[in-house]
PDB file as gemmi writes it, atoms N, CA and C in Angstrom:
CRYST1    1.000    1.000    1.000  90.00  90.00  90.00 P 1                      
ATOM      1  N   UNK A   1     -85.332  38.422  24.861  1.00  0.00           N  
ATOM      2  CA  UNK A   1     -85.271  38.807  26.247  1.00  0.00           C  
ATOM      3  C   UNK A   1     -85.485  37.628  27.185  1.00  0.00           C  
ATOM      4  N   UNK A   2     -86.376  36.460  26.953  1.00  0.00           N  
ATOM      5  CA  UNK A   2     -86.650  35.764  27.440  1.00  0.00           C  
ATOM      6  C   UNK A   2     -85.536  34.715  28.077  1.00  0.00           C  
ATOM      7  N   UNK A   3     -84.453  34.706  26.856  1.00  0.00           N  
ATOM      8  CA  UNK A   3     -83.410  33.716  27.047  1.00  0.00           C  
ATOM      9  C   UNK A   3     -82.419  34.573  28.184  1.00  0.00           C  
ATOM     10  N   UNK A   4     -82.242  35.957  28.256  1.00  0.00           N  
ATOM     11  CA  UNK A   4     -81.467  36.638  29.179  1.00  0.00           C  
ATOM     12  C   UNK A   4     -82.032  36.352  30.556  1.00  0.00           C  
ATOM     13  N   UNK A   5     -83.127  36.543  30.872  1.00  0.00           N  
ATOM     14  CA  UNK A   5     -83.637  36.505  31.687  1.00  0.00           C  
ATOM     15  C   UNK A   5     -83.520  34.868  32.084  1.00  0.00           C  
ATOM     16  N   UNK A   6     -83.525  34.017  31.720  1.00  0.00           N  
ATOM     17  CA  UNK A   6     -83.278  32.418  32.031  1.00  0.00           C  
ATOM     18  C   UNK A   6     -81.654  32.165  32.166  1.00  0.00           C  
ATOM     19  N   UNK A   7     -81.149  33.056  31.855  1.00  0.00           N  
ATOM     20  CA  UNK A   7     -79.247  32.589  31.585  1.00  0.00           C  
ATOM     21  C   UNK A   7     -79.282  33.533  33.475  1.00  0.00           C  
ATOM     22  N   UNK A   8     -79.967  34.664  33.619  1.00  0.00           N  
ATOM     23  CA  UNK A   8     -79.510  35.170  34.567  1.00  0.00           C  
ATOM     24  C   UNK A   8     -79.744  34.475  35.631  1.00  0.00           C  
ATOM     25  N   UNK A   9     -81.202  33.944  35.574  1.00  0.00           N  
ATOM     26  CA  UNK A   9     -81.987  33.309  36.494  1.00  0.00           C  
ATOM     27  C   UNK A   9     -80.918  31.943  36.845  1.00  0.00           C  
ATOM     28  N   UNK A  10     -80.657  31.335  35.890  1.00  0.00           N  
ATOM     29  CA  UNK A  10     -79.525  30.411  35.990  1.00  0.00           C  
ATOM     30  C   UNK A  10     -78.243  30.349  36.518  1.00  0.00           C  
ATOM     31  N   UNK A  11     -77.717  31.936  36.054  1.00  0.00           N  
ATOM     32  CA  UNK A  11     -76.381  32.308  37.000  1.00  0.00           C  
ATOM     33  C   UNK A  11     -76.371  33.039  37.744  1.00  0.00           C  
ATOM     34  N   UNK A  12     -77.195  33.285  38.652  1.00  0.00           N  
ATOM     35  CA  UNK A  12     -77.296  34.544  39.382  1.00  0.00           C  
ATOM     36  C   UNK A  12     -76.878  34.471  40.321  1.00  0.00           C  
ATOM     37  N   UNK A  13     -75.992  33.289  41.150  1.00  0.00           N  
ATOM     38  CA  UNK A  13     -74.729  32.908  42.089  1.00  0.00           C  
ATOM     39  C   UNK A  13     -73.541  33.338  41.688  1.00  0.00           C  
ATOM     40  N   UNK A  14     -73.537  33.042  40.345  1.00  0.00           N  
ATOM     41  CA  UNK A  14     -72.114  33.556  39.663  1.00  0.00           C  
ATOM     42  C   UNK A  14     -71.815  35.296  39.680  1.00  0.00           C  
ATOM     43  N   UNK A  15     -73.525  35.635  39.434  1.00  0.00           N  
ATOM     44  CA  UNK A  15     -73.512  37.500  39.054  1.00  0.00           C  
ATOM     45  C   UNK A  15     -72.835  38.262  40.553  1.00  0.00           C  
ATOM     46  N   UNK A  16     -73.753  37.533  41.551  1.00  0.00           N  
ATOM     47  CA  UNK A  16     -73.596  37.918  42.827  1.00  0.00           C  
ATOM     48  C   UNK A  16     -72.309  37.926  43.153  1.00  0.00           C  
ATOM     49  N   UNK A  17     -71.864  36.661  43.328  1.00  0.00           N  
ATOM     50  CA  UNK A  17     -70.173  36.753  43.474  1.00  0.00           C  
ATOM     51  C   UNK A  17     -69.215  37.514  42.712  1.00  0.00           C  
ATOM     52  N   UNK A  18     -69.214  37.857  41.525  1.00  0.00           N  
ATOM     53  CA  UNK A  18     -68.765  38.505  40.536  1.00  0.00           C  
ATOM     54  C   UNK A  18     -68.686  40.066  41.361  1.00  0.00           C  
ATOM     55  N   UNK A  19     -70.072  40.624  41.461  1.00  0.00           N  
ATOM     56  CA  UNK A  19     -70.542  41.770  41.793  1.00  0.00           C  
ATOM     57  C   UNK A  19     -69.846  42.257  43.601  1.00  0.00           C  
ATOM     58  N   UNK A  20     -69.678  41.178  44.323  1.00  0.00           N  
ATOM     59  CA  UNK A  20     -69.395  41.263  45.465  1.00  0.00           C  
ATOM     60  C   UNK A  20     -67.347  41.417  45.079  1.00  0.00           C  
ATOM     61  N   UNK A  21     -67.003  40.489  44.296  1.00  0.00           N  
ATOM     62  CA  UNK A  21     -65.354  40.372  44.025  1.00  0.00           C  
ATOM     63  C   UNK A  21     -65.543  41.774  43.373  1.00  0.00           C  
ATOM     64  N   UNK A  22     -65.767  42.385  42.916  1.00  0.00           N  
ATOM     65  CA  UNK A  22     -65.799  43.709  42.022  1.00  0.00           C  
ATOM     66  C   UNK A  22     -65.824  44.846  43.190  1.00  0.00           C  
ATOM     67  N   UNK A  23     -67.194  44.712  44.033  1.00  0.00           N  
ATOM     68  CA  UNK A  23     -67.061  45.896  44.799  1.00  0.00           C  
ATOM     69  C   UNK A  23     -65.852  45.849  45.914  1.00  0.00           C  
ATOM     70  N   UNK A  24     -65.474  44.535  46.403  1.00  0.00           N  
ATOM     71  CA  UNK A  24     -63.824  44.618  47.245  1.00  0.00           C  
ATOM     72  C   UNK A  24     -63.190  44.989  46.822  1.00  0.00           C  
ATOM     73  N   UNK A  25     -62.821  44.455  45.249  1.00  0.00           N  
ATOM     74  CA  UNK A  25     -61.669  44.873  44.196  1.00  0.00           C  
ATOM     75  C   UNK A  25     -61.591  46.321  44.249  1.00  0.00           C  
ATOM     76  N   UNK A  26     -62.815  47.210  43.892  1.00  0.00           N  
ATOM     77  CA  UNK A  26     -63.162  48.564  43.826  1.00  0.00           C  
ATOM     78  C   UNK A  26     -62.378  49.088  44.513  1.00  0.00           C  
ATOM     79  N   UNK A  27     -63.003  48.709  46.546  1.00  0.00           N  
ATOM     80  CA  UNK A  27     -62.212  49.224  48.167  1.00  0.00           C  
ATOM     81  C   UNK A  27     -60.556  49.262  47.855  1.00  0.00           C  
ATOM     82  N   UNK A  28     -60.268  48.294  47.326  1.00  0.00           N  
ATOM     83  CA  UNK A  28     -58.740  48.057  47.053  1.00  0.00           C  
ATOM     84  C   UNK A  28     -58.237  48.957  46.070  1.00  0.00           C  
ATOM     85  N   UNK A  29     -58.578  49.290  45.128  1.00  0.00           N  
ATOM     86  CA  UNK A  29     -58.270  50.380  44.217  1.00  0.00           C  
ATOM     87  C   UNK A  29     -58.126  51.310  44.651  1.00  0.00           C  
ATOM     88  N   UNK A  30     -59.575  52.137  45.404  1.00  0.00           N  
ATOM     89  CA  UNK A  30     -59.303  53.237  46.108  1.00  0.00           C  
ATOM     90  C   UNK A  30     -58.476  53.351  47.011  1.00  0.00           C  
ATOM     91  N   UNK A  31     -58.017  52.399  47.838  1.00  0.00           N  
ATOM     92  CA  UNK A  31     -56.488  52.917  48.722  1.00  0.00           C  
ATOM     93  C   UNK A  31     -55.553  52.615  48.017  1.00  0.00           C  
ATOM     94  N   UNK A  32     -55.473  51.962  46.952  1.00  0.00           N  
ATOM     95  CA  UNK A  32     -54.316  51.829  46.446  1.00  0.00           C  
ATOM     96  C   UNK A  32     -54.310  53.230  46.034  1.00  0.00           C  
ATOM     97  N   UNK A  33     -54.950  54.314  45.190  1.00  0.00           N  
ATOM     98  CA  UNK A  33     -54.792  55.377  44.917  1.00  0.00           C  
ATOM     99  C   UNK A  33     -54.505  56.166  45.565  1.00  0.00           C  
ATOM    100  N   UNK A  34     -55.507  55.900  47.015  1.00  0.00           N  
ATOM    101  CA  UNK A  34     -55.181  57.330  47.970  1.00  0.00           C  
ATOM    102  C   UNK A  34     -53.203  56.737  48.349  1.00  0.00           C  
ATOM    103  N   UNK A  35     -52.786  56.012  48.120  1.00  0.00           N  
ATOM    104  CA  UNK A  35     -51.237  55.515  48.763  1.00  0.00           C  
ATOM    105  C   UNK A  35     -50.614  56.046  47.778  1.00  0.00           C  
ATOM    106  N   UNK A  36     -50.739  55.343  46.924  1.00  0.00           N  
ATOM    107  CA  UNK A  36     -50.155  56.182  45.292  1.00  0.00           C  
ATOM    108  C   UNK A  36     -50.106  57.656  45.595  1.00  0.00           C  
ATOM    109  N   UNK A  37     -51.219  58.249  46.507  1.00  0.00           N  
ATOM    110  CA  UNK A  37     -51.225  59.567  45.935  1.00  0.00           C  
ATOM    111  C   UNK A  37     -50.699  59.964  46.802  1.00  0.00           C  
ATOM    112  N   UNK A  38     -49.958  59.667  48.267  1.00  0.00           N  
ATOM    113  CA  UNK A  38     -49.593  60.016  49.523  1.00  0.00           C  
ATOM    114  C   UNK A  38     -48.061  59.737  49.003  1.00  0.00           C  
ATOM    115  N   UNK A  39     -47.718  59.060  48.451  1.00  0.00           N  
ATOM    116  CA  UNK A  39     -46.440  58.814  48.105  1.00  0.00           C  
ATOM    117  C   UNK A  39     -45.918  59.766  47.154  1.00  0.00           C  
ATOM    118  N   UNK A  40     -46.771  59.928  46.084  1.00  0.00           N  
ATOM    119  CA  UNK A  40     -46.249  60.855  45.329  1.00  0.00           C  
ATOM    120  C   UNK A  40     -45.925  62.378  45.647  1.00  0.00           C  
ATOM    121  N   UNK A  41     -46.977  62.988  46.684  1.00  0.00           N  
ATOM    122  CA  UNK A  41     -46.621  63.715  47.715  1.00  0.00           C  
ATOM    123  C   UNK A  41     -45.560  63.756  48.746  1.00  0.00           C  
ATOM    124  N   UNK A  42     -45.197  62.756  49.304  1.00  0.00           N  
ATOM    125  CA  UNK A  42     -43.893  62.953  49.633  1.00  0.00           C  
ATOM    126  C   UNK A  42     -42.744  62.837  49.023  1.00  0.00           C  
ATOM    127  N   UNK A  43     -42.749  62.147  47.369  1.00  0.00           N  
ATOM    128  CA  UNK A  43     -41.895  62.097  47.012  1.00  0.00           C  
ATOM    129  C   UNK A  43     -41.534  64.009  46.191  1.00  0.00           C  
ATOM    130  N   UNK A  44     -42.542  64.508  45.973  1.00  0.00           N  
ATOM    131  CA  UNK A  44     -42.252  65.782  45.544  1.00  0.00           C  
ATOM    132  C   UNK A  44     -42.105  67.022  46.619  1.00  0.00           C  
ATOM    133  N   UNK A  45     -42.072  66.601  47.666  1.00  0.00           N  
ATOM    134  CA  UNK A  45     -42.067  66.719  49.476  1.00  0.00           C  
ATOM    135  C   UNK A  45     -40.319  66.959  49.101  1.00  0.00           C  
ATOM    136  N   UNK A  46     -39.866  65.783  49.011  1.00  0.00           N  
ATOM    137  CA  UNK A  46     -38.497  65.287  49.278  1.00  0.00           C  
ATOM    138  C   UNK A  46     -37.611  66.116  48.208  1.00  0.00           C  
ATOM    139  N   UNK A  47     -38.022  65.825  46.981  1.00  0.00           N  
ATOM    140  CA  UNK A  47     -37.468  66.483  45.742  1.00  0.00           C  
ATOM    141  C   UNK A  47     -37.052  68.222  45.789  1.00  0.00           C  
ATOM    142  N   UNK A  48     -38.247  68.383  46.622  1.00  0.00           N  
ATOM    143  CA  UNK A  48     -37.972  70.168  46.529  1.00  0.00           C  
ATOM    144  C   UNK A  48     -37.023  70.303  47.689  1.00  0.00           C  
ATOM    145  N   UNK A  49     -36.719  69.587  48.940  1.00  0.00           N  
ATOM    146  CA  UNK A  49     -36.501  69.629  49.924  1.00  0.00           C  
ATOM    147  C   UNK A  49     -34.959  69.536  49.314  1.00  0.00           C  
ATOM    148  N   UNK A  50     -34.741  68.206  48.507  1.00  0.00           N  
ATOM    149  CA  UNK A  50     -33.785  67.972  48.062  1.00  0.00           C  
ATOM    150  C   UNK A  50     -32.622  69.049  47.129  1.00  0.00           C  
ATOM    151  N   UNK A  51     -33.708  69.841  46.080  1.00  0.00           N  
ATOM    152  CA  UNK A  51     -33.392  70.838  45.201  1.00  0.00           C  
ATOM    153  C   UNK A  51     -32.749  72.097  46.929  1.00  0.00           C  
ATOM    154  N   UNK A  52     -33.915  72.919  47.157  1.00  0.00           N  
ATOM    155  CA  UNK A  52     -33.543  73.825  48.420  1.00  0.00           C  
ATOM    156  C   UNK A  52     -31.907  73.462  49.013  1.00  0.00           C  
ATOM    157  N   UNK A  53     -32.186  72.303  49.660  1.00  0.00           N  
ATOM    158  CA  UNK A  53     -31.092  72.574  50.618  1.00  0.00           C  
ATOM    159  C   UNK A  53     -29.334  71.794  49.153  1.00  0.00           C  
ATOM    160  N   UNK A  54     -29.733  71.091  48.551  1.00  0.00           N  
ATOM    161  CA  UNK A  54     -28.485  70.630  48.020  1.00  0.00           C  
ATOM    162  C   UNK A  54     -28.045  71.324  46.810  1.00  0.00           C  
ATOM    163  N   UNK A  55     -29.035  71.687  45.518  1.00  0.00           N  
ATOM    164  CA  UNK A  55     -28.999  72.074  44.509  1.00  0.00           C  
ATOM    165  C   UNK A  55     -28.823  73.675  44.894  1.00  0.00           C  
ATOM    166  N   UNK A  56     -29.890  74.786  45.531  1.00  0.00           N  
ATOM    167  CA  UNK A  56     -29.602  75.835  45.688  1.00  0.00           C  
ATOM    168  C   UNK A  56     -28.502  76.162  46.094  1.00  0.00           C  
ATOM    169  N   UNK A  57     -28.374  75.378  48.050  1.00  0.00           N  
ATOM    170  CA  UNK A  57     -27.612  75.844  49.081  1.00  0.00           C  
ATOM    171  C   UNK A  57     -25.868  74.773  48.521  1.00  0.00           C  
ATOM    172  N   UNK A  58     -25.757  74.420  47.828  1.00  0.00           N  
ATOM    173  CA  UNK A  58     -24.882  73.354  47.417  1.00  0.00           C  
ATOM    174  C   UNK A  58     -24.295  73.674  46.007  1.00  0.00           C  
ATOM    175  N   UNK A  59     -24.847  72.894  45.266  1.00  0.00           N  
ATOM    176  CA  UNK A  59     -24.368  73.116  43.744  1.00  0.00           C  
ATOM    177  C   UNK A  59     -23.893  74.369  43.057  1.00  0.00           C  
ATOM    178  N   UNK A  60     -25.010  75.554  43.559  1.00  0.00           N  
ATOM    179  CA  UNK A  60     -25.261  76.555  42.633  1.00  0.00           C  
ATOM    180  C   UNK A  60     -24.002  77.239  42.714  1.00  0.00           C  
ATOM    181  N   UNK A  61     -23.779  77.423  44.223  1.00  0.00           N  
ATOM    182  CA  UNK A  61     -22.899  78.161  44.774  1.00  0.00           C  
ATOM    183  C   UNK A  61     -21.190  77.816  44.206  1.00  0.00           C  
ATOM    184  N   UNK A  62     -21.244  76.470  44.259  1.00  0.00           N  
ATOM    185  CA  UNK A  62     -19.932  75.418  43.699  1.00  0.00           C  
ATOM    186  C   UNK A  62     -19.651  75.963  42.598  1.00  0.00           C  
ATOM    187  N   UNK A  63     -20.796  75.727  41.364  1.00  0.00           N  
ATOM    188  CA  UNK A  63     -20.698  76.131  40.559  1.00  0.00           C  
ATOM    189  C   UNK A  63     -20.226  77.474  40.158  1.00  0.00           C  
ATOM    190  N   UNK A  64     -20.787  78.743  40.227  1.00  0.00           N  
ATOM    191  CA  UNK A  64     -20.122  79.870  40.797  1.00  0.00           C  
ATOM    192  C   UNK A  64     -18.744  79.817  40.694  1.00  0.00           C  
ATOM    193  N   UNK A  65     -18.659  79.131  41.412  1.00  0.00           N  
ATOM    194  CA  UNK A  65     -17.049  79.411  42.209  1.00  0.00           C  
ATOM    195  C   UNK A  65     -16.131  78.611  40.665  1.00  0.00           C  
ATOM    196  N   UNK A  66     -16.761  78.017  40.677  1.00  0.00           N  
ATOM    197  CA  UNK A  66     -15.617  76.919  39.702  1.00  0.00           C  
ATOM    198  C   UNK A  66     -15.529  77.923  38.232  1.00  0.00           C  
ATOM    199  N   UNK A  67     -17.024  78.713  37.765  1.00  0.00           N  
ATOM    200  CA  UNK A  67     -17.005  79.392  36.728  1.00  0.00           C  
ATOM    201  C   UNK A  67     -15.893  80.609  37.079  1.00  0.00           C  
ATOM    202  N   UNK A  68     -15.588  81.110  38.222  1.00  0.00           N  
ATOM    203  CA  UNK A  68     -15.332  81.448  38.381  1.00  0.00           C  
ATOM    204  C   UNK A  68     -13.424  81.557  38.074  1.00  0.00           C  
ATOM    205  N   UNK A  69     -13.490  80.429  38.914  1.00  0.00           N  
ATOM    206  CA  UNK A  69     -11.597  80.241  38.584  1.00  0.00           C  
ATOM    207  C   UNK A  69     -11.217  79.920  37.311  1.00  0.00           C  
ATOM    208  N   UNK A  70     -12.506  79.012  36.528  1.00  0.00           N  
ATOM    209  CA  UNK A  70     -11.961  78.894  35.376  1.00  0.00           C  
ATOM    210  C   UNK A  70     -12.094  80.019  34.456  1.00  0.00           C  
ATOM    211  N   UNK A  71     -12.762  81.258  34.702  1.00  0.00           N  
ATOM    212  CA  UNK A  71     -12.349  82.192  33.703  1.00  0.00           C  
ATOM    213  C   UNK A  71     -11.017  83.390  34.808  1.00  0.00           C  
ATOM    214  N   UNK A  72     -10.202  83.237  35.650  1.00  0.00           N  
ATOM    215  CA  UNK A  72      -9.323  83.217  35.747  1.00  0.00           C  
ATOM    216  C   UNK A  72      -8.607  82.373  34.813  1.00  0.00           C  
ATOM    217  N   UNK A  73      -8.395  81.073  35.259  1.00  0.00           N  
ATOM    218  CA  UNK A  73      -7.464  80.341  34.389  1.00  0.00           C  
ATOM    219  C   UNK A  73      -7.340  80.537  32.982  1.00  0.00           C  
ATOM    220  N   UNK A  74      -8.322  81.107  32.091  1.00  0.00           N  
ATOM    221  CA  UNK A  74      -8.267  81.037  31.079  1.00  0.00           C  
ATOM    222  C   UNK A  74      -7.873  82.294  30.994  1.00  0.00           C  
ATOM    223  N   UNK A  75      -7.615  83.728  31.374  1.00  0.00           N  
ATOM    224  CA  UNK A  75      -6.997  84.711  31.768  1.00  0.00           C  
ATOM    225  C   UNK A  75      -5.549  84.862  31.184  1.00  0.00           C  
ATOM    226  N   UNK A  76      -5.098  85.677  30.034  1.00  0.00           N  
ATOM    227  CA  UNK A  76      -4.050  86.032  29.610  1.00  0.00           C  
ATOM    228  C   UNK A  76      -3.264  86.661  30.600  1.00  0.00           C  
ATOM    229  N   UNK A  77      -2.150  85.914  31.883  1.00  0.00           N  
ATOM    230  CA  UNK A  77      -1.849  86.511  33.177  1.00  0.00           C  
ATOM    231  C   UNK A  77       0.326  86.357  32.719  1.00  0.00           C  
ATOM    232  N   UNK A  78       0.413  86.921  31.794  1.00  0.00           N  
ATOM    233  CA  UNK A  78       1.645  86.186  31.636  1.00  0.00           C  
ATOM    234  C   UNK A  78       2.532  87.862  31.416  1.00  0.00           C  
ATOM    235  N   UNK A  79       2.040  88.630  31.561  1.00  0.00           N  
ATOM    236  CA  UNK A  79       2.899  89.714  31.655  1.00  0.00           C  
ATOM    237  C   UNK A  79       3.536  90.223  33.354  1.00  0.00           C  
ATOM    238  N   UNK A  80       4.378  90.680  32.518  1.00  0.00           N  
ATOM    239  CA  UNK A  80       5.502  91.286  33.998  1.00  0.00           C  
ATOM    240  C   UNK A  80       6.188  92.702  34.425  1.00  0.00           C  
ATOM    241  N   UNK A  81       4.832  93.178  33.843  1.00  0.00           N  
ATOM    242  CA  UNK A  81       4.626  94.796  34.584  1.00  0.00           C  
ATOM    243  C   UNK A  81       3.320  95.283  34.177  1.00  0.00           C  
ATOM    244  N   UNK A  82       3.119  96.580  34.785  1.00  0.00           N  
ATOM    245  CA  UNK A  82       2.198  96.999  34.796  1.00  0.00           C  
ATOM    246  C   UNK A  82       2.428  98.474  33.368  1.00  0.00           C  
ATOM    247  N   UNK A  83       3.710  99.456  33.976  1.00  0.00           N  
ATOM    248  CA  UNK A  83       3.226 100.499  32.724  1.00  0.00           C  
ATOM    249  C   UNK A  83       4.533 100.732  32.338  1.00  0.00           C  
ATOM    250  N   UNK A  84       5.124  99.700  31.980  1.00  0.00           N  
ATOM    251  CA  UNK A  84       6.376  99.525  30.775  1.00  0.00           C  
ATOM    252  C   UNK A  84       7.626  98.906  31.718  1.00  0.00           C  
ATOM    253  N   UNK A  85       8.416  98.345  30.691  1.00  0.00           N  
ATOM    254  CA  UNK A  85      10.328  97.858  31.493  1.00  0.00           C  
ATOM    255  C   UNK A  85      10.877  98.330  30.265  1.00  0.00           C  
ATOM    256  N   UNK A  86      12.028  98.858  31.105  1.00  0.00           N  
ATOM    257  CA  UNK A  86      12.933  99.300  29.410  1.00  0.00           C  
ATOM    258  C   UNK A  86      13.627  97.893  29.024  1.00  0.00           C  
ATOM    259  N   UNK A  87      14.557  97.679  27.998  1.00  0.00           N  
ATOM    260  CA  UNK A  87      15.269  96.766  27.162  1.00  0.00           C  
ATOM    261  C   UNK A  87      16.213  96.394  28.095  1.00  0.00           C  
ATOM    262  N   UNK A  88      16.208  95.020  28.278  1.00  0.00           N  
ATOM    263  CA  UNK A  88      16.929  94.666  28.919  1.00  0.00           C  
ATOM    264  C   UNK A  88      16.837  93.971  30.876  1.00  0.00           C  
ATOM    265  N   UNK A  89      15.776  94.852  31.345  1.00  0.00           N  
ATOM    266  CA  UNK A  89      15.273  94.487  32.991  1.00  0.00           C  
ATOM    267  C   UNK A  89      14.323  93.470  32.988  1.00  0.00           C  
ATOM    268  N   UNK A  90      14.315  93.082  33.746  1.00  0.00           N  
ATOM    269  CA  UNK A  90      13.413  92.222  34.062  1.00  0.00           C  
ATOM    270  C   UNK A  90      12.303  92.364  35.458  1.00  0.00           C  
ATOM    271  N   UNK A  91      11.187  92.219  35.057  1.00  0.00           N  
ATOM    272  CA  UNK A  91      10.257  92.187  36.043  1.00  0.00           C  
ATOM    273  C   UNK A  91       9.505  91.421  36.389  1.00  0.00           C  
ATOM    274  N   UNK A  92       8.498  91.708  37.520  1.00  0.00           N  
ATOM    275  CA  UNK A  92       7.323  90.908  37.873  1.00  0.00           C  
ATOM    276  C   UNK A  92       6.506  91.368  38.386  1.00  0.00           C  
ATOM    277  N   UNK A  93       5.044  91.063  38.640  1.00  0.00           N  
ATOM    278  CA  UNK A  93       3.835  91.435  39.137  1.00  0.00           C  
ATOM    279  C   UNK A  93       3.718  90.615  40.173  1.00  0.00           C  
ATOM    280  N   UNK A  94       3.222  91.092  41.198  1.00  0.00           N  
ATOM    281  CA  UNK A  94       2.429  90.397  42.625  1.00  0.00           C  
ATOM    282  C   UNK A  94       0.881  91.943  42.418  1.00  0.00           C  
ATOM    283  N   UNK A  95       0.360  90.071  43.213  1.00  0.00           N  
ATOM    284  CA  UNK A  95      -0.981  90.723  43.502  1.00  0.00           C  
ATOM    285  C   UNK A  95      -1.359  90.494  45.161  1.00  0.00           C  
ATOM    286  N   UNK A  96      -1.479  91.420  46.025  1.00  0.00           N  
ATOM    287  CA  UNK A  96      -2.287  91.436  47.061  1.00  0.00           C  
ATOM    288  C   UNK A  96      -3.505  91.591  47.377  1.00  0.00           C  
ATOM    289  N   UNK A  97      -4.706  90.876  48.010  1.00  0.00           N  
ATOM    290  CA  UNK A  97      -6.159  90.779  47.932  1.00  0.00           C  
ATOM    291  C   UNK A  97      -6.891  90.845  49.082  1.00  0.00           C  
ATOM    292  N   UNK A  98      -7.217  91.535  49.542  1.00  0.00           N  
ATOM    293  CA  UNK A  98      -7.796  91.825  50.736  1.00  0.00           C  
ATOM    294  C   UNK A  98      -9.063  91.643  51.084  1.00  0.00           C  
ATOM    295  N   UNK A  99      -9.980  90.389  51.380  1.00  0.00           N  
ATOM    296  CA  UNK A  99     -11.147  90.495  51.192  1.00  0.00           C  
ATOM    297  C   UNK A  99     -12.038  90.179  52.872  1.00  0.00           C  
ATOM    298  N   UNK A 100     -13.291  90.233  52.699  1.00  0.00           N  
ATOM    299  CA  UNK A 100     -13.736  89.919  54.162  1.00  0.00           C  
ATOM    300  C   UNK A 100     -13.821  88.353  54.247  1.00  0.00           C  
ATOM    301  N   UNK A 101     -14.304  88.029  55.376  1.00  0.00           N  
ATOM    302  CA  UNK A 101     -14.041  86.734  55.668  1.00  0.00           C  
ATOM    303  C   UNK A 101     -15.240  85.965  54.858  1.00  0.00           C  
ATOM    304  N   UNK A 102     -15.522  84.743  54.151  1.00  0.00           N  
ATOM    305  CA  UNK A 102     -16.617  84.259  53.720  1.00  0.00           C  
ATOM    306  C   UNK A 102     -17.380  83.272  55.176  1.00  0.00           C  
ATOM    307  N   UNK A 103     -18.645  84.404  55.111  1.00  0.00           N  
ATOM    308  CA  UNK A 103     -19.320  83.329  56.308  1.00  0.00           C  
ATOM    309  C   UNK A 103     -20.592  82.526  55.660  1.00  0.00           C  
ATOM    310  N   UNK A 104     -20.801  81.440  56.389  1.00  0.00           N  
ATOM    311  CA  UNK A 104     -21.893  80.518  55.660  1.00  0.00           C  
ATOM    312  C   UNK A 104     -23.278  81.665  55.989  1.00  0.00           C  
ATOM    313  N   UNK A 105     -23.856  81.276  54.690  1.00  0.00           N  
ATOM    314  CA  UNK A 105     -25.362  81.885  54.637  1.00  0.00           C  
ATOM    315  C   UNK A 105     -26.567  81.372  55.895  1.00  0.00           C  
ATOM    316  N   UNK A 106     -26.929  81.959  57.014  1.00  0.00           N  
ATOM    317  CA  UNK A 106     -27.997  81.715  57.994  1.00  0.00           C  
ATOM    318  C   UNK A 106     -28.758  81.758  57.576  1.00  0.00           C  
ATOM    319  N   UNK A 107     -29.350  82.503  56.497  1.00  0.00           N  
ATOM    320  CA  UNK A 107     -30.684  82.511  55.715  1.00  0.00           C  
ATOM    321  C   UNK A 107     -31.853  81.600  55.772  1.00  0.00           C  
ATOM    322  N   UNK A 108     -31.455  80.712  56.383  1.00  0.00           N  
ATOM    323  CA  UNK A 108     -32.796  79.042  56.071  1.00  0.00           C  
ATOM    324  C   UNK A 108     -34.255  79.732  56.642  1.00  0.00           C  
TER     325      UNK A 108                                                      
END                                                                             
């Protein structure tokens, strides 16, 4: 114990400074965290903001639509009547579609 006590007694400019660079270092940590942690908050701020208005109000809807035509397209549409042609005539199908107007969603 004796020799600790003489090494301290000896460096105890060094401990001090050490102890003083440590507790600034400390101050600095802690805002670095609280920033870290303000950032990460807005970045999951942004993300949902991002999902809501682009992914919900955007993509989902696209998507939809595209599943949509493509199981049309893939649609066996190659006949040319509805409830028989005798031998020999020839026909065709039309389709008329009557729908309401598509208005954008106000919902927000």
């Amino acid at each position: 114990m004796v020799k600790v006590g003489k090494w301290i007694a000896k460096n105890k400019n060094t401990l001090v400074s050490g102890i003083n660079s440590l507790k600034t270092a400390s101050g600095q940590i802690k805002n670095g965290i609280k920033k870290l942690l303000d950032g990460s908050n807005k970045l999951s701020d942004g993300t949902q903001e991002y999902y809501d208005t682009v992914i919900t109000k955007g993509l989902k809807p696209l998507t939809k639509s595209i599943d949509k035509l493509q199981d049309i397209a893939d649609g066996d549409y190659s006949y040319d009547n509805f409830s028989g042609i005798a031998d020999g005539m020839d026909g065709t199908v039309r389709f008329v579609i009557t729908t309401e107007s598509i208005k954008e969603d106000d919902s927000n």
